[in-house]
N, C-alpha and C positions, 0 to 999 in steps of 0.2 A: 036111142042111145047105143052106141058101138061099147061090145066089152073088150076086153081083152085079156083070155085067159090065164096069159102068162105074166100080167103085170098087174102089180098093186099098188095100191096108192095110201101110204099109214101116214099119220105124222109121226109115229114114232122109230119109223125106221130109215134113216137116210133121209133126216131132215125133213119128211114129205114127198120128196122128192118120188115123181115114177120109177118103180126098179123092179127086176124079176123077182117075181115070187119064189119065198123062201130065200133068199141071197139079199143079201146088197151089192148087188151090181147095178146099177141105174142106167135108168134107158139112156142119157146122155152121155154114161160111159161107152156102152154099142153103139150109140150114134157117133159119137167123135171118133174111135177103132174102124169105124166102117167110113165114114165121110172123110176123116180130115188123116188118117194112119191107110186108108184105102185098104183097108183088109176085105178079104170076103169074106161071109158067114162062115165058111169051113171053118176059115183062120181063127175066125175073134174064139169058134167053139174047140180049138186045138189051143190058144193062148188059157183057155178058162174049162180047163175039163170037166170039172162039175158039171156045165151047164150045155141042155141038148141045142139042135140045131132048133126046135120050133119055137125055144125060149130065144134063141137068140132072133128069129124071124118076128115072134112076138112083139118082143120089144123094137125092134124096127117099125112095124107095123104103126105100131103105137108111137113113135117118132113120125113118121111123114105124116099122118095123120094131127099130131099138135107141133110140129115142126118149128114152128114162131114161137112158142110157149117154151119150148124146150131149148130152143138157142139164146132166148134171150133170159132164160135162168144160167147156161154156160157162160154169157158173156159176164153177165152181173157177179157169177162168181169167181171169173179169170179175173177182172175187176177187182174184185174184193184181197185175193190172190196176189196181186202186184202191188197194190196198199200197204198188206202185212209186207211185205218180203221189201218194201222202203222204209216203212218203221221199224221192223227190229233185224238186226245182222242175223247173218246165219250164224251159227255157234260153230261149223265145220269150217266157216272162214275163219273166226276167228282163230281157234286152233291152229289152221296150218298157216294164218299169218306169223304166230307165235313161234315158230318152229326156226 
């Protein structure tokens, strides 16, 4: 079994979800910052100063390695995501429709 010392896996923090240790930043936030925003590691670790560069390679790491696990938890909750945001109005629409 691969560890990965930068990444943990609680239920009680970030849903379950994989995410750096000690933070809640989840690998599928570094994964999306790095794959789909194309940042490099420099960047994503200048966007998120807390967090060094091994943590941010960590959690990559740890992305291509479950890489289908991990996109198809991103889809399920853009998904989930585009649900709410048809059921209930935004309150800042309604506001500056009110205006």
């Amino acid at each position: 079994m691969t560890t990965y010392p930068h990444v943990a896996l609680d239920r009680g923090i970030c849903a379950g979800q994989p995410h750096i240790s000690g933070t809640r930043i989840t690998v599928s936030m570094i994964a999306r910052e790095v794959e789909h925003l194309r940042l490099s590691a420099d960047e994503v670790v200048a966007a998120h100063p807390h967090l060094t560069l091994a943590q941010v390679h960590g959690a990559l790491a740890y992305f291509y390695d479950h890489r289908d696990e991990i996109e198809t938890a991103m889809r399920e909750a853009e998904d989930i995501e585009t649900e709410l945001r048809a059921r209930f109005s935004s309150r800042i629409q309604e506001l500056l429709a009110s205006r």
